[in-house]
C-alpha positions as CSV (number, residue, x, y, z in Angstrom):
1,X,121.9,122.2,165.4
2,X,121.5,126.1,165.7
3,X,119.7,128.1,163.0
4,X,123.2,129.7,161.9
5,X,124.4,125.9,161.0
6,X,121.3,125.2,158.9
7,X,121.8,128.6,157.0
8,X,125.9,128.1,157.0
9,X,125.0,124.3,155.5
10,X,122.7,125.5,152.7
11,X,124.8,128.0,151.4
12,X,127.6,125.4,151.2
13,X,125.8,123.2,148.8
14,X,125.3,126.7,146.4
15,X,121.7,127.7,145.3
16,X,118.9,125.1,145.3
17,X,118.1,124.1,141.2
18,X,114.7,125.9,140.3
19,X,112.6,123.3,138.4
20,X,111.7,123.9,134.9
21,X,108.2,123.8,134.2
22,X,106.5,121.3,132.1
23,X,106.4,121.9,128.0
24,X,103.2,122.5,126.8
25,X,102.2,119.8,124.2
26,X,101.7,121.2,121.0
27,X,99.0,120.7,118.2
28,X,100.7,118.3,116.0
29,X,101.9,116.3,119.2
30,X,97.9,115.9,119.8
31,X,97.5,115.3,116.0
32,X,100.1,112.8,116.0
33,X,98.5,110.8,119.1
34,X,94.9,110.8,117.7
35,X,95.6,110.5,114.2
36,X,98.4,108.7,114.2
37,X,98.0,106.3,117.3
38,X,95.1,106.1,119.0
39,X,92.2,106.3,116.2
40,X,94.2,103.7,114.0
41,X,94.6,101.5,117.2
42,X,90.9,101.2,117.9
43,X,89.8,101.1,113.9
44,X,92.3,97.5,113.7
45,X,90.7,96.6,117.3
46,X,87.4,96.1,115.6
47,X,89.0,93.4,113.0
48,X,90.9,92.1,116.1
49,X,87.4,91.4,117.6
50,X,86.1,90.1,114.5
51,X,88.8,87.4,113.8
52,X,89.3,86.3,117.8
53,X,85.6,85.5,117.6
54,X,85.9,83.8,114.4
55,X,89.2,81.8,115.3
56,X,86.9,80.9,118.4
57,X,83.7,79.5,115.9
58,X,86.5,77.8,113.5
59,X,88.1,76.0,116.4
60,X,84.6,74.4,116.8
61,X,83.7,73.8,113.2
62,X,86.4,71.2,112.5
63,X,85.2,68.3,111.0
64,X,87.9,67.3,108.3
65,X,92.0,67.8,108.0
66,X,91.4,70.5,105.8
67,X,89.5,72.5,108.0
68,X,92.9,72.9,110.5
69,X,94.1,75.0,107.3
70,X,91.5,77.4,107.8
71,X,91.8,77.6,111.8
72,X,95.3,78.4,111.0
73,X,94.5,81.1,108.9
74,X,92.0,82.5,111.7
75,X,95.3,82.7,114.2
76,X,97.0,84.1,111.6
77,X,94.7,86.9,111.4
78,X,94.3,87.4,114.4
79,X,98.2,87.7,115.6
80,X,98.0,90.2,112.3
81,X,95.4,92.6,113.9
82,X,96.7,92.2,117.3
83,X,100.5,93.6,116.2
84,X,98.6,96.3,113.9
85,X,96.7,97.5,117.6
86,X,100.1,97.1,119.5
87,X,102.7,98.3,116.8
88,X,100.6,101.8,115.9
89,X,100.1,102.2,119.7
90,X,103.7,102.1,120.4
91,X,105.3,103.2,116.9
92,X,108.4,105.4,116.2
93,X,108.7,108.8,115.8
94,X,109.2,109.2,112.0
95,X,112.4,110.5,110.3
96,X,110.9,111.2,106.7
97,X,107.3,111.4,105.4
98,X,104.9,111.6,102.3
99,X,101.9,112.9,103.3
100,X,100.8,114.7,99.8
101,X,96.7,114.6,99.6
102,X,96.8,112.2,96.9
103,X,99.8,109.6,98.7
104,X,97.6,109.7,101.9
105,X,94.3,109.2,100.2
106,X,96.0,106.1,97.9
107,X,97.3,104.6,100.9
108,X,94.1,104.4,103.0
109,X,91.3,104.0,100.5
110,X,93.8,101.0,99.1
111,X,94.0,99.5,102.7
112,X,90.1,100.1,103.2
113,X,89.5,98.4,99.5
114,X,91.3,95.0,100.9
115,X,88.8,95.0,104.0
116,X,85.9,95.7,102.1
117,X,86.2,93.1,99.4
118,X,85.3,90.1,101.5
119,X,82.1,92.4,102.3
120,X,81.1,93.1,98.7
121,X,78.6,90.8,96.5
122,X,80.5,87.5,95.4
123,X,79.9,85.9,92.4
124,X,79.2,82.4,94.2
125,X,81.3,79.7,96.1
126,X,83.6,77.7,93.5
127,X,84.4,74.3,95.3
128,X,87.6,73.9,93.7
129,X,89.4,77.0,94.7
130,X,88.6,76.7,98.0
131,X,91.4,74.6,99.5
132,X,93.7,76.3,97.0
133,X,92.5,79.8,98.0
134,X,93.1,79.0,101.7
135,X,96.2,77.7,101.3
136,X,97.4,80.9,99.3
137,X,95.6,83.1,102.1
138,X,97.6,81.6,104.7
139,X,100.5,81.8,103.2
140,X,100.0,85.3,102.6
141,X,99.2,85.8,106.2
142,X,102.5,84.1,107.8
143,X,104.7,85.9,105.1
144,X,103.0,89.4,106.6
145,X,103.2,88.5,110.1
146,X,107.0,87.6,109.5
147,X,107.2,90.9,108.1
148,X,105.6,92.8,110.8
149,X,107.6,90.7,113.2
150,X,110.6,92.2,112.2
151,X,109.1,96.0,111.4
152,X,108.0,96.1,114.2
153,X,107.6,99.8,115.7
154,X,108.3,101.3,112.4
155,X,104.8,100.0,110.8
156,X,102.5,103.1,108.9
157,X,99.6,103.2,106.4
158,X,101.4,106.1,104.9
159,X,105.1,106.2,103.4
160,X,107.0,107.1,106.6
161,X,110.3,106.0,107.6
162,X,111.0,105.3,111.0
163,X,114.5,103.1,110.8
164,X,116.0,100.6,108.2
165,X,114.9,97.0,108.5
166,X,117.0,94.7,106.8
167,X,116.8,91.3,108.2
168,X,114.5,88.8,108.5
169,X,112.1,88.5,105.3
170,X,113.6,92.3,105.0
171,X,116.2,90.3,103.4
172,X,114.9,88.8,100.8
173,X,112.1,91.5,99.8
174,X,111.6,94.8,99.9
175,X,108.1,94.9,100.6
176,X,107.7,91.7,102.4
177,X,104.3,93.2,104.4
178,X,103.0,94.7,101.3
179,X,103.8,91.3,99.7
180,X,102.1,89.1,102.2
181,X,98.7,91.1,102.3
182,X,98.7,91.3,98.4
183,X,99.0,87.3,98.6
184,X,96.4,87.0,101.7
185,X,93.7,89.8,99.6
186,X,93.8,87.5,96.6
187,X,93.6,84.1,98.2
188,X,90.7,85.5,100.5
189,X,88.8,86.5,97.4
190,X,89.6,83.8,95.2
191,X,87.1,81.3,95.5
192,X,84.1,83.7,96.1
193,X,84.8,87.3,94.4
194,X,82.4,88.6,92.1
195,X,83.2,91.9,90.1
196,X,83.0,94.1,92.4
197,X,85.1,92.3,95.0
198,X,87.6,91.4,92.1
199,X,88.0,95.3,91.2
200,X,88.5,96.0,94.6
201,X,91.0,93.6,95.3
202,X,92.8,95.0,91.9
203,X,92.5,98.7,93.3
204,X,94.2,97.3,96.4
205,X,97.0,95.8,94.3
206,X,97.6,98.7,92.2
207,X,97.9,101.1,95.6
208,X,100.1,98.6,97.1
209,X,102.5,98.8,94.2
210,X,102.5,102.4,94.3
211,X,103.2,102.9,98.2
212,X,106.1,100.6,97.4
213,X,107.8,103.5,95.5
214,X,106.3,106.0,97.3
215,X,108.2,104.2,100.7
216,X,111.4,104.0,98.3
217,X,111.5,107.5,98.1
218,X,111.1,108.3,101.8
219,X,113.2,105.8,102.8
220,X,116.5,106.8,100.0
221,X,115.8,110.6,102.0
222,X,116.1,109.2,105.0
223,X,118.8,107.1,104.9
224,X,121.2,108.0,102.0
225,X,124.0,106.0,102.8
226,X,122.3,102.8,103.5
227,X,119.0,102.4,101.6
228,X,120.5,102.6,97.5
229,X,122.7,100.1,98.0
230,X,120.0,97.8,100.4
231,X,117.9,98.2,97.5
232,X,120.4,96.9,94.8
233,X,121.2,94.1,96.7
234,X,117.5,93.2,97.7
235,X,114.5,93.0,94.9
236,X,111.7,95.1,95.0
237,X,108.6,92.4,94.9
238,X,109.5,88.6,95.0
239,X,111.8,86.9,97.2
240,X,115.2,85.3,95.5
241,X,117.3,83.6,98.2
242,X,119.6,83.0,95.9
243,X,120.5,86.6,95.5
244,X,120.1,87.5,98.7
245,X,122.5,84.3,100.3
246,X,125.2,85.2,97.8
């Protein structure tokens, strides 16, 4: 082909499309991905190390039926932690926020408060509450997990609202997460908690209750037409089937 073929072809097919350059990541974006993504990712990694090498111990420590209760609770855990890592590494970008000083600071030093009371001096091992303590932990844990099953990618520490989640345990509660970890902080702490576990586990209950309305509001700003009338139908703390069936 001659060159005035070439030339004749390329101005056929009009002028060649100029890429545009990359956009330059900005300062919250950066923020966003340390603060909001990568630095909560590795803090939950550490518990997800924790409780995959305590599952591992418990699975050896088995010596009567009640003891399967507490491996459960270990794998319970540990699928907990491991959605925590994968969920705020992967979250959605959010359509409505709270982050006042005093909402932010409530919301983590409540979440830190649950972690820490294991940690804190006990007021000695009461036999009896054992079995019954596990049993409410566990329970705690699968109603959380159930939760975060159907969250999913909307998960945050603070007040933030991603999407509307209405099915699944979503259904029947408002708060189904909040719920579960409220019932898995007490059962933990039930059968060992001195005074200053048992005011940290309160302060951890009183912060829950207030991110609960905090998230309301968010989430009635973010979605207008959908969330009041979700909210009627659904009750804020315990389940009822009943209502939420009929």
């Amino acid at each position: 082909m001659a060159a005035a073929d070439v030339e004749e072809d390329v101005r056929s097919e009009g002028p060649i499309p100029v890429a545009e350059p990359p956009r330059l990541r900005t300062g919250r974006y950066w923020r966003e991905l340390f603060f909001g993504r990568l630095l909560p990712a590795v803090f939950f990694s550490l518990f997800l190390v924790r409780y995959l090498l305590t599952f591992w111990e418990s699975l050896h420590s088995v010596h009567r039926p009640f003891d399967y209760l507490f491996v459960l609770q270990q794998l319970l855990a540990l699928a907990y932690f491991t959605m925590l890592v994968v969920l705020y590494s992967t979250r959605l970008p959010a359509r409505g926020t709270d982050h006042r000083f005093a909402v932010v600071l409530i919301a983590f030093t409540g979440t830190f408060s649950a972690m820490a009371a294991s940690f804190l001096p006990g007021g000695g091992r009461h036999d009896l509450l054992v079995i019954p303590a596990d049993i409410m932990a566990t329970a705690g844990l699968a109603y959380a997990v159930w939760g975060l099953a159907y969250l999913r990618r909307s998960f945050s520490i603070v007040p933030e609202a991603r999407r509307l989640v209405t099915g699944g345990p979503y259904a029947f509660s408002r708060h189904p997460v909040y719920l579960g970890e409220i019932i898995t902080a007490l059962g933990i702490n039930l059968a060992t908690a001195g005074w200053p576990s048992a005011l940290a586990v309160l302060y951890f209950v009183l912060c829950e209750l207030l991110r609960m309305r905090w998230e309301e509001g968010v989430l009635s700003r973010a979605f207008p037409n959908d969330y009041p009338a979700y909210a009627n139908r659904v009750p804020r703390y315990a389940p009822n089937p009943f209502k939420a069936l009929t």
